[in-house]
C-alpha positions in Angstrom: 0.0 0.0 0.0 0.8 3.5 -0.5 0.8 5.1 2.4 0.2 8.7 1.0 -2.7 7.8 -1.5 -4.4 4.7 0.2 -4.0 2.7 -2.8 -2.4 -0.3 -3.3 0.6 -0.2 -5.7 0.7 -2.5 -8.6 3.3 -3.1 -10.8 4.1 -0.7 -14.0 5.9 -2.0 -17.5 7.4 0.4 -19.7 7.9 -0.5 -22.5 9.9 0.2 -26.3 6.9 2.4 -27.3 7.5 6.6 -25.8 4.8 6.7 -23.2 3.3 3.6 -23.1 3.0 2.2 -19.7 1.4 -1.3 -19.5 -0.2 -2.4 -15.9 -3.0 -4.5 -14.6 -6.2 -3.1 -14.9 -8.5 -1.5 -12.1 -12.0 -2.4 -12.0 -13.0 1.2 -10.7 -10.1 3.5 -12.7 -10.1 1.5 -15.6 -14.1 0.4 -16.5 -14.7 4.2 -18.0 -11.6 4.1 -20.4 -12.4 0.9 -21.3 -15.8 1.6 -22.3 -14.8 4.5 -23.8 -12.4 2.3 -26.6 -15.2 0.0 -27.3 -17.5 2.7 -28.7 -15.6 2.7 -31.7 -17.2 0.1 -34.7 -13.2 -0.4 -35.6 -13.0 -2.2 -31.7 -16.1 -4.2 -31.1 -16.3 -4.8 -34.7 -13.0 -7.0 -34.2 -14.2 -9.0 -30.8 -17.3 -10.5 -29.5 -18.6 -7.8 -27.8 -21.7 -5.8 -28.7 -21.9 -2.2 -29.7 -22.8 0.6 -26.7 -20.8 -1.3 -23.6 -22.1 0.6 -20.4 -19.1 1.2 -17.8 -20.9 -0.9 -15.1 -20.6 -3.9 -17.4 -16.8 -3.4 -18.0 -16.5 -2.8 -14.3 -18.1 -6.4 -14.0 -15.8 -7.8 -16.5 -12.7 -6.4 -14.8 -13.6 -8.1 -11.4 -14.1 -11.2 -12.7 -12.3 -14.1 -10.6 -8.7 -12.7 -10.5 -7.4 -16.1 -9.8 -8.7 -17.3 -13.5 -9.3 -13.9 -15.5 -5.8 -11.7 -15.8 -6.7 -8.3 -17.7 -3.6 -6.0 -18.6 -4.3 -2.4 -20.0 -1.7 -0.4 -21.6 -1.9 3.4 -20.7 -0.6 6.1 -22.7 -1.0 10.1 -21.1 -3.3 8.7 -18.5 -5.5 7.2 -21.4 -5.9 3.4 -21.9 -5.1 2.6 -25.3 -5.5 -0.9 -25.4 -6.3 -4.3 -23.1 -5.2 -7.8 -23.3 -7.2 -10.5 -21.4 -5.9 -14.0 -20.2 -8.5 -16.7 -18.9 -7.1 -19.5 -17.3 -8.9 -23.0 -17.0 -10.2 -23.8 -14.3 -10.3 -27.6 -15.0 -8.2 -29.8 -14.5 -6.9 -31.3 -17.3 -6.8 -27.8 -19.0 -4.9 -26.0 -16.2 -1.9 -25.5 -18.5 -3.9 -23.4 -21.1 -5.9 -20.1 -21.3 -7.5 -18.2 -23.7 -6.2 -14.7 -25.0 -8.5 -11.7 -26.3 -6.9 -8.3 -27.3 -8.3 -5.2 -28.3 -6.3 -1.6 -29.2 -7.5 1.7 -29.4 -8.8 2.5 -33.0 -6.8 5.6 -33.1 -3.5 3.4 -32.0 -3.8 0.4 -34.0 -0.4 -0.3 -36.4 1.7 1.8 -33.7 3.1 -1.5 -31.8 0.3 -1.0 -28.8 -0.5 -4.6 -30.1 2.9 -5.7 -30.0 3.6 -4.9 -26.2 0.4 -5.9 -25.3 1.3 -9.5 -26.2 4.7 -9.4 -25.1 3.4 -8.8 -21.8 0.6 -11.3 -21.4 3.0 -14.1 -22.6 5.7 -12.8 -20.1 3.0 -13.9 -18.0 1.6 -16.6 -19.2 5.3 -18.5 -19.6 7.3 -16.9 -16.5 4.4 -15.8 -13.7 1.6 -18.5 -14.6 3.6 -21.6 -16.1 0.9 -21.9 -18.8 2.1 -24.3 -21.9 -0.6 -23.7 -24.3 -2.1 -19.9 -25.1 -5.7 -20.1 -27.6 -7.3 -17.5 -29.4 -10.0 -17.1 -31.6 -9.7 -14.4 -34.5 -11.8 -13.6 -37.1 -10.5 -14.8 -40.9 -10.3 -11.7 -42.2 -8.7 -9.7 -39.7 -4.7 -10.5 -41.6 -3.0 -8.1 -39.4 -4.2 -9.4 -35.9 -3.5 -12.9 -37.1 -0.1 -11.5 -38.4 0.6 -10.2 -35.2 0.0 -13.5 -33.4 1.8 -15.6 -35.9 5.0 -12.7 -34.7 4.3 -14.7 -31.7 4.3 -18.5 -32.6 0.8 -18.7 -32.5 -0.3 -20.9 -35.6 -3.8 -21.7 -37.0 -5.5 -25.3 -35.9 -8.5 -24.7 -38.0 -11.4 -22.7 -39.0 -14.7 -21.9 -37.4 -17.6 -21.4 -40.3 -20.1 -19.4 -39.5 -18.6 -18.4 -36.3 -20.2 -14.9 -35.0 -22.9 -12.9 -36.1 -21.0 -9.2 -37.1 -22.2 -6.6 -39.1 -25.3 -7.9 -40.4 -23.6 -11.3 -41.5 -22.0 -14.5 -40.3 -18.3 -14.7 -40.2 -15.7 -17.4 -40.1 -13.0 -16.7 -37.3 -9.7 -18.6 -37.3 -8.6 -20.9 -34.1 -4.9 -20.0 -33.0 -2.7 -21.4 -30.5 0.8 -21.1 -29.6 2.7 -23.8 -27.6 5.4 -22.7 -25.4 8.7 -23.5 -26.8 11.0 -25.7 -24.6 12.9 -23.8 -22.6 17.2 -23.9 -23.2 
C-alpha cells in the first residue's frame, strides 16, 4: 500500500513504445476508459462484444475471478489505449492453457500497442503462470491481428464457419494457438 494515497501499488511496465506504460487493470479507474475504446465500430467490430458497452458492465468484467481472469491495460498520457485479457482454465486437465483476447485503441492500431500488449501477457503466461498452451480465436479476415500472433508462434488449428454474427452477417474466425517453446 501507498501510504500517501491509500491505494495499493501495482506493478508498472514500460515498454519500447514513448509513453506507453502497460499495468494490470482496475475495476473502478479503468471500467470508464475501457468503455470508452469499445465505442468505436473499428473495436467491437474486431471481438465478441456488442456495440454501446455501459461502464458498469466493463466494471463487471474487470472483477471477474482474479485467480482465472488476468486483464492488462496499456496506458498512454493517463488514457488506456489498449487491453489484453488472459483466462485461465479452471479444469483440471486444461490447467496449462488459457485463452487470449486483445483489443487496441482505433486511433493506435499499427503503432506497436498490439505488439507490447502480447509481449506482456505471454511474459506472463510462460514466466508468472507456467501456462504451456495460449488459444485464441480471431476472425478470418482480420490479416493483421492474425499477423501479429503468428510474430508470436501462434499458428492456426482450424477454422470456425459461420462463427459470429457481425455486421449484419455470419463470419468465419480462425482458431490459433501457440505452444510454449521448450525452454534452453
Amino acid at each position: 500500500m501507498d501510504a500517501a494515497t491509500s491505494k495499493s501499488v501495482e506493478p508498472e511496465q514500460r515498454v519500447a513504445l514513448e509513453g506507453l506504460t502497460i499495468r494490470r487493470a482496475n475495476p473502478n479507474d479503468d471500467a470508464d476508459g475501457v468503455a470508452e475504446m469499445f465505442t468505436a465500430a473499428a473495436v467491437y467490430g474486431g471481438t465478441l462484444q456488442v456495440p454501446y458497452p455501459s461502464r458498469e458492465y466493463w466494471r463487471q468484467r474487470l472483477s471477474e475471478n482474479p485467480e482465472t481472469s488476468h486483464y492488462l491495460v496499456a496506458i498512454v498520457d493517463d488514457r488506456i489505449v489498449g487491453m489484453v485479457s488472459l483466462y485461465t482454465f479452471p479444469r483440471p486437465r486444461r490447467k496449462h492453457a488459457a485463452a487470449v483476447g486483445i483489443c487496441v485503441h482505433e486511433e493506435w492500431h499499427g503503432k506497436g500497442v498490439g505488439t507490447e500488449l502480447m509481449r506482456a501477457i505471454i511474459d506472463m503466461a510462460d514466466n508468472w503462470l507456467n501456462l504451456t498452451r495460449l488459444e485464441l480465436e480471431v476472425y478470418a479476415n482480420n490479416e493483421a491481428a492474425m499477423r501479429l500472433y503468428e510474430r508470436f508462434g501462434f499458428e492456426v488449428e482450424g477454422t470456425l464457419r459461420q462463427h459470429a454474427f457481425r455486421d449484419g452477417e455470419y463470419v468465419d474466425s480462425k482458431v490459433m494457438a501457440r505452444l510454449r517453446p521448450p525452454r534452453q
